[in-house]
Every structure is written in structure tokens, then in C-alpha cells.
C-alpha positions as CSV (number, residue, x, y, z in Angstrom):
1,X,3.8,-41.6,28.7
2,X,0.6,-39.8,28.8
3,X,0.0,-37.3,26.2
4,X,-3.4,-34.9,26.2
5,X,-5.5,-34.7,23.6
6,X,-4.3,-30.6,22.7
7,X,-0.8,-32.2,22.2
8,X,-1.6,-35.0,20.4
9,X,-4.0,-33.0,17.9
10,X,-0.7,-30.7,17.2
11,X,2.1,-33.5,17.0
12,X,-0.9,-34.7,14.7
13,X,-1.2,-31.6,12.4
14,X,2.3,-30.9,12.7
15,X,3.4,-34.2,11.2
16,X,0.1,-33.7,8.2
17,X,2.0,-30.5,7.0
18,X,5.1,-32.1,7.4
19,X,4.5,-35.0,5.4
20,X,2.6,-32.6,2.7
21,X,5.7,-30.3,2.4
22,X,7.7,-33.3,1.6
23,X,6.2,-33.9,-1.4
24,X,6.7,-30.8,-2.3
25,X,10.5,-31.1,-1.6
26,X,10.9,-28.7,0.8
27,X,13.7,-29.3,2.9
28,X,13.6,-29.7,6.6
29,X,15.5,-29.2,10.1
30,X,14.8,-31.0,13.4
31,X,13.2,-29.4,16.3
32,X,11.5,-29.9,19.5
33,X,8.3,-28.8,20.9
34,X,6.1,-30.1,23.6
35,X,9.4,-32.7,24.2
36,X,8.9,-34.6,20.9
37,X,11.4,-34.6,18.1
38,X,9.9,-33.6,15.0
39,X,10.9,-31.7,11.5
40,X,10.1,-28.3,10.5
41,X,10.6,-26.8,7.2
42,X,13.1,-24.4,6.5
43,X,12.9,-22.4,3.4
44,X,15.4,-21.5,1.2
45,X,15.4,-19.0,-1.0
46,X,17.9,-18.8,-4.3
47,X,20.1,-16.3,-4.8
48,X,20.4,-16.4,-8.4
49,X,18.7,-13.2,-8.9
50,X,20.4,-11.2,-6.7
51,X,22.5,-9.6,-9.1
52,X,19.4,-8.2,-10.8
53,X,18.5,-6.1,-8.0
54,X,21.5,-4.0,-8.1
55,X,21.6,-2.9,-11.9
56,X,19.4,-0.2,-11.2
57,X,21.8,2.9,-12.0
58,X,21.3,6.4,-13.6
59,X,20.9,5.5,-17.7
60,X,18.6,8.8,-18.6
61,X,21.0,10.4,-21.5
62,X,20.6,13.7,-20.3
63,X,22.5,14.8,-17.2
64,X,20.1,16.6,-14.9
65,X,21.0,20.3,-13.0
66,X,20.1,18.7,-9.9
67,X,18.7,15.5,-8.6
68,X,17.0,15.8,-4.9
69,X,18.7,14.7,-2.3
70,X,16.9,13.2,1.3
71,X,18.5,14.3,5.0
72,X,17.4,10.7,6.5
73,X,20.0,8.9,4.7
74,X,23.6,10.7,4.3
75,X,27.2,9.6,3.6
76,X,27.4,6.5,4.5
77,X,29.8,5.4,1.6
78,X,32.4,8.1,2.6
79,X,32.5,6.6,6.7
80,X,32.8,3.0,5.2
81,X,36.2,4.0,3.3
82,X,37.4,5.6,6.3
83,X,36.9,3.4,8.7
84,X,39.8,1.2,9.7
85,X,39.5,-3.1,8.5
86,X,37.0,-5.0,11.1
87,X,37.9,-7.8,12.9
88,X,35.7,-10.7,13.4
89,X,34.9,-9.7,16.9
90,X,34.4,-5.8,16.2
91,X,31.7,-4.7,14.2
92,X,31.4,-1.0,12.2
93,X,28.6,1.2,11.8
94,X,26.7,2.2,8.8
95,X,23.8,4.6,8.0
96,X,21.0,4.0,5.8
97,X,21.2,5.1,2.0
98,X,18.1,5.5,-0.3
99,X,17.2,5.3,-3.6
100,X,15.9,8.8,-3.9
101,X,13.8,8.9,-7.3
102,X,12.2,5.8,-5.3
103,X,11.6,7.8,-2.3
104,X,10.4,10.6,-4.5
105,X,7.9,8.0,-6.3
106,X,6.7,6.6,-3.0
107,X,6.1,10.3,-1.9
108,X,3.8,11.4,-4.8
109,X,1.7,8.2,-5.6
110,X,1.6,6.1,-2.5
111,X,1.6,8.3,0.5
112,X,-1.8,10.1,0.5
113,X,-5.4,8.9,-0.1
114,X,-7.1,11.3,-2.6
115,X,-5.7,13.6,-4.7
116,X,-7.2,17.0,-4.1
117,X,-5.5,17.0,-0.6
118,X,-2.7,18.4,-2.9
119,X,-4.2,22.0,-2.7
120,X,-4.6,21.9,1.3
121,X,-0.8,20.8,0.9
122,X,-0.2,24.4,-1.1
123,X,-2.6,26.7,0.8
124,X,-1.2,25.1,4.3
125,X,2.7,26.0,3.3
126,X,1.7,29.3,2.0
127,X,-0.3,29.7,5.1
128,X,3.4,29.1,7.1
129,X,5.2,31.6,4.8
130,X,2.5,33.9,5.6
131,X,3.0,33.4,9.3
132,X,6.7,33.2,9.2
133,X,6.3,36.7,8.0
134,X,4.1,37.8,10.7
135,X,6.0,37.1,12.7
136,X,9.7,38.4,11.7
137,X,7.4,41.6,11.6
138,X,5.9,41.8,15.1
139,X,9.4,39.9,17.0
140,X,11.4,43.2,16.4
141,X,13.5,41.2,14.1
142,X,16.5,43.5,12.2
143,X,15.7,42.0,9.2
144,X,14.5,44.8,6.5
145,X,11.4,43.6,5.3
146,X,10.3,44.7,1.8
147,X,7.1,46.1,1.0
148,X,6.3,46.1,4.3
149,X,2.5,47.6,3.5
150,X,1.6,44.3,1.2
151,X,-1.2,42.7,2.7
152,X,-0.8,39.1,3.7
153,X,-3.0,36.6,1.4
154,X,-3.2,33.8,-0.8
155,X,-4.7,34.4,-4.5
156,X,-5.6,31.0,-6.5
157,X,-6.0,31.8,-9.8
158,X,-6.7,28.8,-13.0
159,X,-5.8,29.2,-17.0
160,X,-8.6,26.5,-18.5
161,X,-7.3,28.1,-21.4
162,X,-4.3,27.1,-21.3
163,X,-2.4,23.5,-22.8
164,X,-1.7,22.0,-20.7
165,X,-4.2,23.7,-17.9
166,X,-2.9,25.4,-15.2
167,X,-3.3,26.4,-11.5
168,X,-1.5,29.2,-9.7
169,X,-1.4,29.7,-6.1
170,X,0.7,32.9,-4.5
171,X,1.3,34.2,-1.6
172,X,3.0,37.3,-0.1
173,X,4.7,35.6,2.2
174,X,8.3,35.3,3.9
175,X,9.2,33.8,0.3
176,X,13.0,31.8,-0.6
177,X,16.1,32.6,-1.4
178,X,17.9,30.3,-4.4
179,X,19.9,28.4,-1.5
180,X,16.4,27.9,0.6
181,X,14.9,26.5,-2.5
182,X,18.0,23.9,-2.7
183,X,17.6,23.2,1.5
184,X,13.8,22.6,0.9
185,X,12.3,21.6,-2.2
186,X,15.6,19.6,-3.4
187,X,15.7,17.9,0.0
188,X,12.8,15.6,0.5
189,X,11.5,15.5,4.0
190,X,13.3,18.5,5.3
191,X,10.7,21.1,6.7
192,X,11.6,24.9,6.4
193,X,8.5,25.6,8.8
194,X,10.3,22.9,11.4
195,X,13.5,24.6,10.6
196,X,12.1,27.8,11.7
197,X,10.9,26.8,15.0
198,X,14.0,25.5,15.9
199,X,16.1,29.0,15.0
200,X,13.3,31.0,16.7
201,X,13.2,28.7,19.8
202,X,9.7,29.8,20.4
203,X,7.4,27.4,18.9
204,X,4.0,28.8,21.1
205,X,5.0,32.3,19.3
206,X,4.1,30.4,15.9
207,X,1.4,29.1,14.3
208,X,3.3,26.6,11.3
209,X,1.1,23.7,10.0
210,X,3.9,21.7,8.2
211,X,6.3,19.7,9.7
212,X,7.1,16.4,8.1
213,X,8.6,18.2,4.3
214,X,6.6,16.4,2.3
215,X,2.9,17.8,1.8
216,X,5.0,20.0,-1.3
217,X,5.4,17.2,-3.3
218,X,1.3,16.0,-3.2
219,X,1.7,18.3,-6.3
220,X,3.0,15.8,-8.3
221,X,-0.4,13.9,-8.3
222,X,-1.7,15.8,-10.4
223,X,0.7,18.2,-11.8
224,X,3.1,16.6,-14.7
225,X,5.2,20.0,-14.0
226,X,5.8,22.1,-11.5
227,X,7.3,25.4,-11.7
228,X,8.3,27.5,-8.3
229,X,9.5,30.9,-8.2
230,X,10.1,33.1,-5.1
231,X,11.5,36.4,-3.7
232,X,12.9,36.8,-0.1
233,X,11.3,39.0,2.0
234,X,14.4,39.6,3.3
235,X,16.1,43.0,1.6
236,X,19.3,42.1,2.3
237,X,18.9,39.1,0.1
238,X,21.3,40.0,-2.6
239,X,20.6,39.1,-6.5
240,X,17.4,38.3,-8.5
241,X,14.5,35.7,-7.8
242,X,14.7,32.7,-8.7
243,X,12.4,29.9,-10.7
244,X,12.6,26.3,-9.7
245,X,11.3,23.6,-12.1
246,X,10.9,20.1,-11.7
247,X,8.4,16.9,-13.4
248,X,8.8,14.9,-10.1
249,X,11.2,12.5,-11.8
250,X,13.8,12.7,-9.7
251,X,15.1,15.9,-10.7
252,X,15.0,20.1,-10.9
253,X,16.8,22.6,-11.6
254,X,17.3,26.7,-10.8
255,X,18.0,29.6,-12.6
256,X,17.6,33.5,-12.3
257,X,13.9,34.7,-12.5
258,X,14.0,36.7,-16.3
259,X,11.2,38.5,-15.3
260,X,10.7,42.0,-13.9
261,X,9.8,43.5,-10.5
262,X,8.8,40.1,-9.3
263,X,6.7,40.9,-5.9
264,X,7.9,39.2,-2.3
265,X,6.6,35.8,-1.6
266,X,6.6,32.5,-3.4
267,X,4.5,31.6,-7.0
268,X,3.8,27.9,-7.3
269,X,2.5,27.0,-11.1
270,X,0.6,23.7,-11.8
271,X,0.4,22.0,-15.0
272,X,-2.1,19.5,-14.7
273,X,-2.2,16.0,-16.5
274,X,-5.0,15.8,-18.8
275,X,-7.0,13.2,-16.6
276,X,-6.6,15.9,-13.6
277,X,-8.5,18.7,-15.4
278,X,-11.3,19.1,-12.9
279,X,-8.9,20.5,-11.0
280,X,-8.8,23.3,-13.0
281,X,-12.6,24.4,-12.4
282,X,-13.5,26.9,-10.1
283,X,-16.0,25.3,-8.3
284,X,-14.2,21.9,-7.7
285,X,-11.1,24.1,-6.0
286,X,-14.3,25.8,-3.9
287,X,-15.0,22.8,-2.3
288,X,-11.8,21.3,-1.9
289,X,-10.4,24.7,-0.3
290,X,-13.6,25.3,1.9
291,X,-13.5,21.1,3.1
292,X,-9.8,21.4,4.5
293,X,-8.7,24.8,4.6
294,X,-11.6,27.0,5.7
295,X,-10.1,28.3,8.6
296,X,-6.9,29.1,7.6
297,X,-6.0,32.8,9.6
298,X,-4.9,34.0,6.2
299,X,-7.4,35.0,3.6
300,X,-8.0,33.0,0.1
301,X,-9.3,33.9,-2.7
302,X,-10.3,32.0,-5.7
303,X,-10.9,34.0,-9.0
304,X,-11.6,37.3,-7.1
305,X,-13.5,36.2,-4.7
306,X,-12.6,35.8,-0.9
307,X,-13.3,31.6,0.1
308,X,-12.9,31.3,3.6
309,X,-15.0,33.6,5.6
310,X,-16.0,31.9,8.4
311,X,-13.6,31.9,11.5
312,X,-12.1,29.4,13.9
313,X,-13.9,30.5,17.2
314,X,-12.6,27.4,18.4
315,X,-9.4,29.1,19.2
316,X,-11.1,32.4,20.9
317,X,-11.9,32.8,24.4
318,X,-15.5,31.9,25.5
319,X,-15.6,35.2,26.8
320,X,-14.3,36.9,23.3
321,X,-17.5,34.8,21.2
322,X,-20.9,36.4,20.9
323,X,-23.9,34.3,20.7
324,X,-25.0,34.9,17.3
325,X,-21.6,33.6,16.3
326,X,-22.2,30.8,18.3
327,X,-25.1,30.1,16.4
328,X,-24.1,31.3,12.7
329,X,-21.2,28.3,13.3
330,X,-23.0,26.2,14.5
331,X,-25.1,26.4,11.0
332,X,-22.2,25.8,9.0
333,X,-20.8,22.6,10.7
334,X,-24.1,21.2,11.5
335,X,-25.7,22.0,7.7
336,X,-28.6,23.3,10.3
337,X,-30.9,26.6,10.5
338,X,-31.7,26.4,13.7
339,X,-30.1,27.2,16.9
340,X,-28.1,24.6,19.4
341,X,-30.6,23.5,22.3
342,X,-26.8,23.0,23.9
343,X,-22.9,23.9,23.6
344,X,-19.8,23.3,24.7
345,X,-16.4,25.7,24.6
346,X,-13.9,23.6,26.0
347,X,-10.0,24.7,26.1
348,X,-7.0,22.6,27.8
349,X,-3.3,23.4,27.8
350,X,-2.8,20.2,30.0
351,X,-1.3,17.5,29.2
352,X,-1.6,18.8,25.6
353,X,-3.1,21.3,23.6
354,X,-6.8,20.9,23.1
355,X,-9.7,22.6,22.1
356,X,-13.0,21.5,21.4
357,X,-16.9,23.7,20.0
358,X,-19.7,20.9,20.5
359,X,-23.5,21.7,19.9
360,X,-26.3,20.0,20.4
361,X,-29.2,20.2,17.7
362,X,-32.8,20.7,18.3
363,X,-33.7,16.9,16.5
364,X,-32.0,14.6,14.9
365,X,-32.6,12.7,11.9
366,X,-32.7,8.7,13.6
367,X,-35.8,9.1,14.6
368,X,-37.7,9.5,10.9
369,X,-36.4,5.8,10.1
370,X,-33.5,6.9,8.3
371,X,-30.2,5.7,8.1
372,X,-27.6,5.6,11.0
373,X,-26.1,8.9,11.7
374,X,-22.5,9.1,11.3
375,X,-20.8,11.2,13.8
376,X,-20.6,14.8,13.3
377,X,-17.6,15.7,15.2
378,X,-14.2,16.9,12.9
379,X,-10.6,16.7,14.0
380,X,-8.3,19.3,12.9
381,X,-4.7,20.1,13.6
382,X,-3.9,23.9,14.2
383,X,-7.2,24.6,11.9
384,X,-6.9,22.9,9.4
385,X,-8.7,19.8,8.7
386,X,-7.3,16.3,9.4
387,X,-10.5,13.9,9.4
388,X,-14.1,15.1,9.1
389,X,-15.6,12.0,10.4
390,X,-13.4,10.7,13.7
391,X,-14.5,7.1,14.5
392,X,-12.2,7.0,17.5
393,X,-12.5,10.0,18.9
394,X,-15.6,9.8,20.6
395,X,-18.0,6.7,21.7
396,X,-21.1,6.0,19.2
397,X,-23.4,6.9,21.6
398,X,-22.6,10.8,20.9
399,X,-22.5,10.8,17.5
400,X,-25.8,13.1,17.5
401,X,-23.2,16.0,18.7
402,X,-22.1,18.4,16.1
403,X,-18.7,20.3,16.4
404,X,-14.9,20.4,16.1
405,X,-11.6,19.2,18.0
406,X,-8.3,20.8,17.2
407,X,-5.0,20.4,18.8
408,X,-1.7,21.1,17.9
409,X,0.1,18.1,19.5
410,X,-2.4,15.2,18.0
411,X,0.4,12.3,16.9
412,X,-0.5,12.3,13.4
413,X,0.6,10.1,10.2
414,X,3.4,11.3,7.8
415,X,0.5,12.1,5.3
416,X,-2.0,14.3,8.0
417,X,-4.6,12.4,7.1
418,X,-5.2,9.9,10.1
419,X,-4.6,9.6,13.8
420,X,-1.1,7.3,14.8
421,X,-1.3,6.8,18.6
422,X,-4.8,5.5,19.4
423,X,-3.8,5.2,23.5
424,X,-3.7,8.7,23.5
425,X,-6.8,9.5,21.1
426,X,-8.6,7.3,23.6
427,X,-7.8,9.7,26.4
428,X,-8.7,12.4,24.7
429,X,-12.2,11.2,23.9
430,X,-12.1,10.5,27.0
431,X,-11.6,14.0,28.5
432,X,-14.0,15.1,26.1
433,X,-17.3,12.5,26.6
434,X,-16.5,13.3,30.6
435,X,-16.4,16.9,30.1
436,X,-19.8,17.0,27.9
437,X,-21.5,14.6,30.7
438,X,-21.1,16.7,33.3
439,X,-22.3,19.7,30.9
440,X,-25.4,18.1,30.7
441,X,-25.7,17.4,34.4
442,X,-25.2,21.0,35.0
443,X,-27.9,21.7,32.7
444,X,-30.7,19.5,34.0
445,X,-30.2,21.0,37.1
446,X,-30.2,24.8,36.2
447,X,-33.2,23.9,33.6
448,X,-35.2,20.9,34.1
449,X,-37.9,22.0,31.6
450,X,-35.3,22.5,28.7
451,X,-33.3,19.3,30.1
452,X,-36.9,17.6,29.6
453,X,-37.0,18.7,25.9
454,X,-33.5,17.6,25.5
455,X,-34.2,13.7,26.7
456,X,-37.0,13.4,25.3
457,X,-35.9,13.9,21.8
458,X,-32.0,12.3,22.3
459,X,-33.0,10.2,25.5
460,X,-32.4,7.0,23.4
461,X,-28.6,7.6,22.3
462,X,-28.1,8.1,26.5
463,X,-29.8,4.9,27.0
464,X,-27.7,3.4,24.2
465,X,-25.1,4.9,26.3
466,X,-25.4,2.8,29.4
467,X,-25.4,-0.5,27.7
468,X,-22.6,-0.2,25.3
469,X,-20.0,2.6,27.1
470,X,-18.8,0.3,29.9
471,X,-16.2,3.0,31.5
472,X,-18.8,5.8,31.2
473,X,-22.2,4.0,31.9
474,X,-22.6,4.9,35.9
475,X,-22.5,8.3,35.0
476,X,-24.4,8.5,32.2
477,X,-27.4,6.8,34.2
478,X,-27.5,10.0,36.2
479,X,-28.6,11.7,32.6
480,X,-31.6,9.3,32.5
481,X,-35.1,10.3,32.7
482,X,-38.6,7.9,33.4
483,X,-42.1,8.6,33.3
484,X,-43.0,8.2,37.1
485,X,-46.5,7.3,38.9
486,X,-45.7,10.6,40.6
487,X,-45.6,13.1,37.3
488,X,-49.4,13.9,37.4
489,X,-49.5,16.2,34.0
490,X,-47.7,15.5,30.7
491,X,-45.9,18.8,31.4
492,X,-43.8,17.7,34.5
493,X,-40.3,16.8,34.2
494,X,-39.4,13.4,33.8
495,X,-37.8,11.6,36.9
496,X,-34.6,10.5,37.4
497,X,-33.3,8.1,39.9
498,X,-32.4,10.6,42.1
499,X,-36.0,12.1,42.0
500,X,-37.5,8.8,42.9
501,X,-35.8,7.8,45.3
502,X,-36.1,11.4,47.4
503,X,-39.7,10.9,46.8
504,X,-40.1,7.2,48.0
505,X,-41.6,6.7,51.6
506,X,-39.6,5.6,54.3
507,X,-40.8,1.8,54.5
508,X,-39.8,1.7,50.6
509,X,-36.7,0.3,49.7
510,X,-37.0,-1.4,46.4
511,X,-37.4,0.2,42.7
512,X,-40.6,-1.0,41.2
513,X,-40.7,-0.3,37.1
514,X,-43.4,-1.3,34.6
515,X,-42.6,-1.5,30.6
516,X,-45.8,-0.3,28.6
517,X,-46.0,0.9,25.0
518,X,-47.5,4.1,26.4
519,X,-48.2,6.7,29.7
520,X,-52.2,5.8,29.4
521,X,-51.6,2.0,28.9
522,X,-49.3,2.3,31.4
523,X,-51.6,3.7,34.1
524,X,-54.3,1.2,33.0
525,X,-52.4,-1.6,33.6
526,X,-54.0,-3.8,37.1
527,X,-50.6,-3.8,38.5
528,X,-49.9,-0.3,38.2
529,X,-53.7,0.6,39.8
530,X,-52.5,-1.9,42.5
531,X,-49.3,0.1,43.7
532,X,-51.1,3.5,42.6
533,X,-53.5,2.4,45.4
534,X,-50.9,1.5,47.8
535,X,-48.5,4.6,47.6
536,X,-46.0,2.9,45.7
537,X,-43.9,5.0,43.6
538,X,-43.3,3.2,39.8
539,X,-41.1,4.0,37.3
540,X,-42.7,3.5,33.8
541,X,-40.6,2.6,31.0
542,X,-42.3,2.6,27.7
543,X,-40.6,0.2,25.0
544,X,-37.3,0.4,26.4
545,X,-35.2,-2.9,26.7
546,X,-32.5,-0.9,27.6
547,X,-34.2,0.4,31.2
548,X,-35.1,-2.9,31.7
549,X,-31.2,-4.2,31.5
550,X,-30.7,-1.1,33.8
551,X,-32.6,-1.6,36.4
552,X,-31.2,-5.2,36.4
């Protein structure tokens, strides 16, 4: 029987690891592959332990108030006792249970990255009580609202005085009664805001952030205690406010707020652990507020002092922006003090949400020899920031574009901190390089001169472009500009292929290039004066490997 060489090499192998898990005594089971009879090893695992895994019960001496509960996982004990016996061809059906304080742990220490994404947790559910608010006050909702005139806001204030030290962040928002409280900060992973949208029925009327109920518990990073106390909004809330207090250990408890004239809206107090008490300077919460929270519609302010100032004109109309907005923006996501040479307002509605700010700088830092830019596009989800440095979202090639993406429908993780289905982040940046493309088409035809500036200070990330963006590269050669034979001052635009070919004679029909370190060498060169002499168009490309493979 003949037997190739692949086979033989694996029967080989396969009987080497065989023989070696022998010796090991690991027992084995026959099986066949490639139509040989041979052994495989098939592990067994002791039970002995088994029992162990099981002991884990309640043994704390003191009986909490409450413990929280989670809505994924519910009675499955009480449908198992009252379901009739199964037969050994019928088979029953059980829900998942969970080990809550488990949950809870996996929750604070093992679902997000760093820990100051704790405080764009706060700000962003205070930022959905606020809006909640807004709108029960402009749906010509019955319910009595009270004090109607308090402004909407946020105030963060810290005690570094304090032991242990504190941080307080209040809002004036829709606030909770003490049965809200129970529904959503005993119940892991249930989301009010969600809740909400579902009652209203009119999600596009809404702008809520949270979704998943869990950014509340990002407290517990850093917070060894956590004390919540809240007033309804609603008047016809009957009895006091209440205070919620939990350590993140599995459980909290309630009681009546003892103190007077409480205002409407929800009070969240930190006490910080002693290794987390840079949270508690007022700088620190500066940055961390104006890195992921900026842009919240509601305003923030941190020891007196408004934070976020600047606004999302992302999510205006073109038409509503003024240029000098434009352009102060454009200084704050770019670091810059200059103005865009370029920029791009880009809205969609369809498939899904999208909205997009691009700008292109005057220069860019490559070309002094320094480091590899990284790209300086950021991804946010209904304003607020989900990843200030997308690698996915657009190709390398644009990474000299500074701007923003937001959308409300972008599949993110459980934490908001990353990007889950990469099919559909690749059509997006796909939408978007196509849609910037033919922005810069547009532009080198309506301005040649200011298209010449353009290339000749980023003409080497389009060239990049063509050689490394396979789907995109036809079209980007369009965007390429040469020195011609035909540009007779330094001033002229640049050619493209277009421009040489309308300008070649009749009895031409070939694309004749020369690579020289410079215009003058270039014209110097014998071959050049050759063609020069003979009405030859040439396209000179200086130093460029990349218009070399082109051409090719």
C-alpha cells in the first residue's frame, strides 16, 4: 500500500507522542485517521475534589439588609421542584444561577482597564438622570416635577480633608425612589436608562449613555464605600429620601435619609482607599473628566469651576457651525494653533447612526525625523469617549487626519471601552476613507493651487496609500501628483495622470517617468534632454519607490 510522505510524517509523530505519553501513564483509546489504527490519549480527570467546589456558602456572622441580586440568572431552583420526574427519553429545562458576590467581584476588578474610567461611569449616569429629566419636562408628561426652576448640572466636589478622602458627585437630575434604588443598584446588570427607553418607546427622543447596568459599580475600584442617596423628581413620590450604602462585598442596605430638605436628584459619596488618593486632587479629576467626558450636553463643574466648555459640533448641522468654531475645535483635538488646510462634516442615518468632524493640518510632524504618528482620529459613543486612538477604524495611511467619529449604534464591549464587531467597524472606515477621498478630489479640482500645497506636504502618506490600501488604491492614485517635463515654473501645479495624459500628443501612447533626487538633476539628466527634445511628455518622480511600483 502506498503511503505519502505527509501521512507517513503524521502516523510518524503521532506514534512519538503516543509512545512518550505512555511513559507517562496516560491512558489511551483506539482511533482511526488517514485508515490506520492507532491510539490516542484520553484524559481523565479525578473527581476527588469535587466536593470542595461546592462548600462555598454564606459564613459572614453578620446577616446583611440586603445582598444584590442579578436579572440574568433567576429561579431556577423553584422550576426544578416543580417540574414533574424525567424520563430517560425526556429531558427538563433549567436556567442559569450565579454566584452573585462572584459576579459582583468580577464586575469591579476584572471588567475594565484603568481605574479612573470610574468617574466617566458617574458623570455619564448622572448625565442620563439629567436627560431623563429633560425630557419628562418637555414630553408633556403629568408627572409634577419639583423644583421645576433648578438648573440641570453636575457639581464634583472632593474632602482631601477628610479620613478616609472623599469624592462627591451630584446631580439634579430625575433622581430614585427607595424601590428604584432596590431595581437598580441591588440588581447587577439591570439598566434604569434601558428601562426607560423601553417605557417611553421613543429611544430617538432620548439621549441615554448607559445601557449594560454595570458602569455604577466601576466605583468600587477605588472606593472601599459607597454611599448613594436620592430624591424623586417625581412629587407624587410619597415619604422621605433615601441613603443607600454598600462596600461592594456583596451587600447594601437602605434606610430613610435623616437629613433635612434634601434637594431632587441623586448624591453619590466616594470613600477612597488609601492607595487611590490621587483621585481626590483636583487636577487629576480635570483631566480625567475633560479626556472622557468633555462633551457631555450637561455642564460639570469641579470645585466651582465649569470643566467642559467646549461643544460637540459633531452633532450640529453643517449649516448651524461657524467657521471660527470650526477652527477653535479643530485646536482642541488637534493640540494645534493653526487653522485646518481641509475639513470634513460628515452625517449618516443610514444603515446606522454616524457622524464624523475630520481636519486636515497645515504640517505634520513625520517629516522632522520624528517618531511615527499615531492616528489622531477618536471614537465616541453618543459624546462621550470610547477610544482616543482607533487602530481599526481607519487605514494607516490617514493617520495624519485629526478629528472625531461618534455613533450611537457602534457594537461595543460590556465595559465601553473597545469595539466588539470588527465586520462592521471595517465598513464604517470604510464609508469614511471613501467619503474623505472623494473630499479631496473635489478639492483639487475647485483649488489646484491649495490642492498643490496640500500634496506636497502629505503627498507621501497618499503614496503610502496606493501600495498598502489594496481596496482603496485605484482611487487614491487619482489624488497623486508628479513633477512633469511640462510644469515650466516651480509655481505650477503638479500633474496628475489625468493632466498628462490630456496633454500627451496623439502618436503617444506610453507613460515615460524618470526617478531623480531633484527637479534640476532631473532636467539634466541625457535621457530627459533626449525626450525634452523630442516632445515627449515625462513624469519625474524624485526619490519615490512607491511611483515607481505604480507606474508598474
Amino acid at each position: 500500500m502506498a503511503i505519502s510522505l505527509h501521512t507517513a510524517t503524521q502516523f510518524a509523530m503521532r506514534r512519538h507522542v503516543i509512545q512518550h505519553l505512555r511513559r507517562h501513564g496516560v491512558r489511551s483509546t483506539t482511533v482511526r485517521n488517514h485508515g490506520f489504527a492507532s491510539t490516542a490519549p484520553s484524559f481523565h480527570r479525578s473527581s476527588s475534589n469535587s466536593s470542595s467546589n461546592n462548600s462555598n456558602s454564606n459564613n459572614n456572622s453578620t446577616v446583611p439588609a440586603r445582598t444584590f441580586t442579578t436579572t440574568a440568572f433567576t429561579q431556577a431552583q423553584d422550576k426544578e421542584e416543580d417540574a414533574p420526574a424525567a424520563t430517560s427519553s425526556s429531558s427538563t429545562t433549567h436556567t442559569f444561577e450565579a454566584e452573585t458576590t462572584q459576579l459582583l467581584d468580577i464586575v469591579i476588578n476584572s471588567l475594565y482597564t484603568d481605574k479612573e474610567v470610574f468617574l466617566r461611569e458617574l458623570v455619564s449616569n448622572a448625565a442620563d438622570a439629567l436627560e431623563k429629566l429633560r425630557y419628562v419636562q418637555t414630553a408633556q408628561s403629568d408627572m409634577k416635577i419639583i423644583d421645576p426652576l433648578v438648573e440641570l448640572g453636575i457639581t464634583i466636589t472632593i474632602d482631601q480633608e477628610a479620613s478616609p478622602r472623599t469624592i462627591t458627585i451630584q446631580d439634579t437630575g430625575i433622581g430614585m425612589s427607595k424601590e428604584q434604588m432596590i431595581e437598580n443598584l441591588g440588581t447587577i446588570a439591570r439598566s434604569g436608562s434601558k428601562a426607560f427607553l423601553q417605557e417611553n418607546q421613543e429611544e430617538g427622543a432620548v439621549d441615554i449613555i448607559g445601557k449594560f447596568g454595570v458602569g455604577f459599580y466601576a466605583a468600587f475600584m477605588v472606593a472601599s464605600k459607597i454611599s448613594v442617596t436620592s430624591r424623586s423628581a417625581d412629587a407624587g413620590v410619597d415619604g422621605p429620601a433615601h441613603v443607600w450604602t454598600s462596600e461592594g462585598v456583596g451587600s447594601y442596605d437602605i434606610a430613610a435619609a435623616t437629613e433635612a430638605d434634601i434637594p431632587r436628584g441623586t448624591k453619590i459619596v466616594l470613600e477612597l482607599r488609601e492607595e487611590n488618593n490621587e483621585f481626590a486632587e483636583e487636577g487629576r479629576l480635570q483631566s480625567i473628566l475633560k479626556t472622557y467626558s468633555n462633551f457631555v450636553p450637561f455642564p460639570i463643574e469641579l470645585a466651582g469651576n465649569r470643566v467642559n466648555t467646549v461643544q460637540a459640533i459633531w452633532a450640529s448641522t453643517p449649516s448651524d457651525v461657524t467657521e471660527d468654531q470650526y477652527n477653535e475645535f479643530y485646536r482642541y483635538v488637534g493640540n494645534a494653533f493653526d487653522d485646518p488646510l481641509y475639513k470634513l462634516h460628515f452625517r449618516a442615518d443610514v444603515p446606522l447612526d454616524l457622524k464624523a468632524l475630520f481636519f486636515v493640518p497645515t504640517m505634520h510632524s513625520e517629516k522632522y525625523g520624528m517618531e511615527r504618528m499615531e492616528t489622531g482620529v477618536s471614537l465616541y459613543s453618543k459624546k462621550v469617549l470610547i477610544d482616543s486612538k482607533p487602530e481599526k477604524l481607519l487605514p494607516d495611511w490617514l493617520r495624519f487626519v485629526q478629528g472625531v467619529v461618534d455613533s450611537e449604534d457602534l457594537p461595543l464591549n460590556i465595559s465601553r471601552e473597545s469595539m466588539q464587531d470588527t465586520a462592521l467597524i471595517a465598513k464604517i472606515g470604510g464609508v469614511l476613507t471613501r467619503r474623505f477621498m472623494r473630499l479631496l478630489e473635489d478639492e483639487s479640482k475647485k483649488d489646484s493651487e491649495k490642492y498643490n500645497e496640500f500634496f506636497l506636504e502629505f503627498g507621501h502618506f497618499l503614496k503610502e496609500g496606493v501600495v498598502t490600501d489594496f481596496a482603496n488604491k485605484n482611487n487614491i492614485a487619482k489624488l497623486l501628483r508628479f513633477e512633469s517635463s511640462a510644469r515650466a515654473k516651480e509655481e505650477d501645479a503638479l500633474s496628475s495622470f489625468d493632466d498628462y495624459i490630456s496633454r500627451c500628443p496623439v502618436e503617444q501612447n506610453t507613460i515615460y517617468y524618470l526617478c531623480a533626487p531633484s527637479r534640476l538633476l532631473g532636467k539634466c539628466d541625457g535621457v530627459m534632454v533626449y525626450m525634452y527634445c523630442g516632445r515627449i511628455l515625462v513624469f519625474c518622480c524624485f526619490l519615490c519607490l512607491l511611483c515607481l511600483f505604480l507606474c508598474f
